[in-house]
N, C-alpha and C positions, 0 to 999 in steps of 0.2 A: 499425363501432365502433372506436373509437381504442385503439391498443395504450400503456400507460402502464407504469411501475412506479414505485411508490414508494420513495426510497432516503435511509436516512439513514445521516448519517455520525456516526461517536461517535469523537467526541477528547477524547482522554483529557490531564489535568492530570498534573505529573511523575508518573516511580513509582520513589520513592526507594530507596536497593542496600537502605537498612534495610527495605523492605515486606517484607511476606512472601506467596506466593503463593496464599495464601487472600482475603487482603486485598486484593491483586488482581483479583485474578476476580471478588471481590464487585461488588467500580466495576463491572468489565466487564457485571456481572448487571444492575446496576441501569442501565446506559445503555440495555442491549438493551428493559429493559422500559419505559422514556419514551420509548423509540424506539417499540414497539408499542403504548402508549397511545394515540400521535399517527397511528397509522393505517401505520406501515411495512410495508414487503414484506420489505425486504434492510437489510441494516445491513453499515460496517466498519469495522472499527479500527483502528488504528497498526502499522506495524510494530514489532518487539519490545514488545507489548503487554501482557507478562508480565511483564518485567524492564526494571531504567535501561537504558540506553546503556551497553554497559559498556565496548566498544570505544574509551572515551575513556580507557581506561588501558590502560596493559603489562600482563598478569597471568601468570606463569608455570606456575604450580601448575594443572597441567588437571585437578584434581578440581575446583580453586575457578572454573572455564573451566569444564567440562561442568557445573555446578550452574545454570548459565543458561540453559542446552538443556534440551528436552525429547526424551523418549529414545520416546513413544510420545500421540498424540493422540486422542483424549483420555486424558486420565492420570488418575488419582485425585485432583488439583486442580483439574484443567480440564473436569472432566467434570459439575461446576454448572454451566458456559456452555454447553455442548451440551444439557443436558436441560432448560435454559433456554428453548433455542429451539424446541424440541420443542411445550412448555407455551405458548409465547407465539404458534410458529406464524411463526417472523420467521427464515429462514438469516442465514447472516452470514462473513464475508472476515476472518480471525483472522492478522496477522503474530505470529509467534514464532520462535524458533532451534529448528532440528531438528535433533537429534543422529539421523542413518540405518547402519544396516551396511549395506554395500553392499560388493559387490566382495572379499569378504572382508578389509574393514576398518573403523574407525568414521572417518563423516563429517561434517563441519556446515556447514548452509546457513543461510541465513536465507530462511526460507519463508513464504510463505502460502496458508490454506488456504481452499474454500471450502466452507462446512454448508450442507446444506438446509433447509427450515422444521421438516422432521421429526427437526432432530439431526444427521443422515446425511452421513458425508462425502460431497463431491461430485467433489473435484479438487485439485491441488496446483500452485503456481507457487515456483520457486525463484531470488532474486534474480540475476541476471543480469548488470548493471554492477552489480560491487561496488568500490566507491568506497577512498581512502586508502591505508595503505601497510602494510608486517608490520612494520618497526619505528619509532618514534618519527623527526623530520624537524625539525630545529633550524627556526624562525620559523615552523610551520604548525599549525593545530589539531589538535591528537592525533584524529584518525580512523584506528584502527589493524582495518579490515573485513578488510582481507586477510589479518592476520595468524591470525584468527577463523575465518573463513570462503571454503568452496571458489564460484566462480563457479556459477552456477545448470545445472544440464544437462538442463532438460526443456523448454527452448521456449520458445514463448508462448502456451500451451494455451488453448482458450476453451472453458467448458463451458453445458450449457442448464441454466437456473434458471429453472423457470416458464415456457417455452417461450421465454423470454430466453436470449442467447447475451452471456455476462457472460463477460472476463477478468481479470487480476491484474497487478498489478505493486509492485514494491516501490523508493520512496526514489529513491534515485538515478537508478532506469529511468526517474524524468518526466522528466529535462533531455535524453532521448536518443531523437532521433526515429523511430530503428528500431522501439522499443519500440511507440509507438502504430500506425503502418504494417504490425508484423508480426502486430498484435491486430485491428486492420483486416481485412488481408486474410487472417486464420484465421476471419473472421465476426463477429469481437465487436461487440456495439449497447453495452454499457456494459462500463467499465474500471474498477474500483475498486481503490485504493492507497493504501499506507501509509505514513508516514514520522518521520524524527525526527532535526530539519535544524536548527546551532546558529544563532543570532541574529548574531553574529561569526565572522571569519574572523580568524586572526592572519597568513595570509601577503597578504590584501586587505583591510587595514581603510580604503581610500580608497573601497570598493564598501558599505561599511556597510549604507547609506540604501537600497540597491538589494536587501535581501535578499528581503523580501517580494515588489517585482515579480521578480524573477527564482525567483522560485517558484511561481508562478500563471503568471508566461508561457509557459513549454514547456510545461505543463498545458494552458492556454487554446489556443493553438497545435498542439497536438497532436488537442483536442478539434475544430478546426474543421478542419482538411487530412484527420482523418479519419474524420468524420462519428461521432464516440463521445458519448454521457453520460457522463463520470470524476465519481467520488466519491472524495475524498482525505481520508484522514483523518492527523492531527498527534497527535503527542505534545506536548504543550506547557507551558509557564513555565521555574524553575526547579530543573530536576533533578541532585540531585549534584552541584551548584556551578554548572552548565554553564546557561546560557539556552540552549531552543529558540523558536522563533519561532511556532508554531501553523500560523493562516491557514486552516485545513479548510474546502473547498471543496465543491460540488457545480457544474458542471461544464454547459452548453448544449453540441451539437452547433455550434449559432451563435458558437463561442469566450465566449458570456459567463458571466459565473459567474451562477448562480443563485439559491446558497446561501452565505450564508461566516459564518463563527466570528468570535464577539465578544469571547472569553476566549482566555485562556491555562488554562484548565481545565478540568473534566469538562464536558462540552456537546455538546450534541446538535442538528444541522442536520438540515432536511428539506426534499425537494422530490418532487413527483407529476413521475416523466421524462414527457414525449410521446414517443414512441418512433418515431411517425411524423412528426418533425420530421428522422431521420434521412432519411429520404427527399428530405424536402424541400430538404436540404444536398446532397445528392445530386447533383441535378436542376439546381441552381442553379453548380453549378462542380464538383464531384466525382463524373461519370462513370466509374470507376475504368476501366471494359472499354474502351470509345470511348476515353477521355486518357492513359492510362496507355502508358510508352515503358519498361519494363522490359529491351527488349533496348539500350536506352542510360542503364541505370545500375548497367553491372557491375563499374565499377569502385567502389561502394558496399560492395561484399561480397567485393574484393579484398583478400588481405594487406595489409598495410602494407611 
């Protein structure tokens, strides 16, 4: 009998700084459930799924900073999309900022997490390449991640959903091929991700044209060298001034997309994975054990 899973992916239309996190979560309610209308298993959504981008500005005031975080998940807002899933029976891959104590101090990543059909959390991934810079950069697109946010410190976890071995990743981690190699060889058969990537560049507006394919290709490319199903989901149009670009994909082991978004708005993609198509990617050029020359790529994981 063929092993499958159904995955949709929900990309969500802007979520302007004026929303308010009720109003939020409602989208997010109602994507989950025409995702389980149409017969879904898993669903995921954007990173910062709660909140704009907010990283496209300076902000100094860290109460008006930590009002973007979430200090515990679910929370007394976010806790209609968990008992959501419960009732529909559908987990789901939730990017947001996590405000954590840790270490005896307070920390923020920008995380995602993943629920089970029963509500239940499953697992955490915490971004890993975090992109841009702590302060503003004369001629470049305000991407101010680092100033926001600590690098990720828990790996590349892959947990079982359904006797599926599903992992995470956020944004930036598609353009970096470690990320799907090291989701690979932790076990993962599908990788679900989220992101929220501007339409323009100010220090490469000669690359414009190329935003799109260069957004599906380390996807796509990452999906066939490592035998994954990726399901990406976009935040997409006009948010806070800023275009992002959408593009929400669903993802073949065979590098081809499956699935892909037609809007820049709330929309929902779906695809039934074959999961024994991984196999068959396998078989055909990715031997991992037999091809694989690990003791000649240590300079990969060398300092710089």
């Amino acid at each position: 009998m063929a092993r499958c899973l159904t995955i949709a992916v929900c990309q969500t239309g802007p979520i302007q700084r004026s929303a308010t996190r009720a109003e939020t979560v409602g989208r997010l309610v109602h994507l989950l459930e025409k995702a389980a209308a149409c017969g879904a298993e898993i669903a995921v959504f954007p990173e910062m799924a709660l909140t704009t981008f907010f990283p496209r500005w300076r902000i100094d005031d860290q109460a008006e900073i930590d009002a973007f975080f979430e200090a515990s998940m679910p929370g007394p807002e976010t806790r209609r999309l968990y008992d959501a899933a419960a009732r529909l029976k559908v987990g789901f891959a939730l990017g947001y900022c996590e405000l954590a104590q840790e270490e005896g101090r307070t920390r923020h990543f920008n995380t995602m997490d993943l629920v089970g059909p029963d509500g239940a959390f499953i697992g955490r991934y915490r971004k890993m390449h975090v992109p841009g810079s702590a302060e503003p950069e004369a001629g470049t697109t305000r991407h101010l991640e680092r100033r926001y946010f600590e690098p990720g410190n828990l790996g590349f976890p892959v947990f079982d959903y359904r006797g599926v071995r599903v992992g995470l990743a956020i944004c930036n981690d598609r353009r970096w091929p470690e990320t799907y190699r090291m989701l690979c060889l932790n076990g993962a058969e599908v990788a679900l991700l989220g992101y929220n990537t501007p339409l323009l560049l100010d220090e490469a507006p000669a690359l414009a044209h190329l935003r799109m394919f260069h957004n599906h290709l380390p996807m796509q490319a990452g999906a066939y060298q490592n035998t994954l199903w990726i399901g990406a989901a976009a935040k997409a149009g006009l948010e806070d001034g800023q275009a992002l670009i959408g593009g929400s994909c669903i993802i073949a082991p065979t590098g081809e997309i499956a699935a892909l978004a037609m809007s820049l708005d709330d929309e929902v993609i779906m695809h039934r994975a074959d999961l024994d198509l991984i196999d068959t990617c396998r078989k055909v050029n990715f031997n991992f054990a037999l091809y694989r020359r690990p003791d000649q790529y240590r300079r990969i994981s060398e300092p710089v």
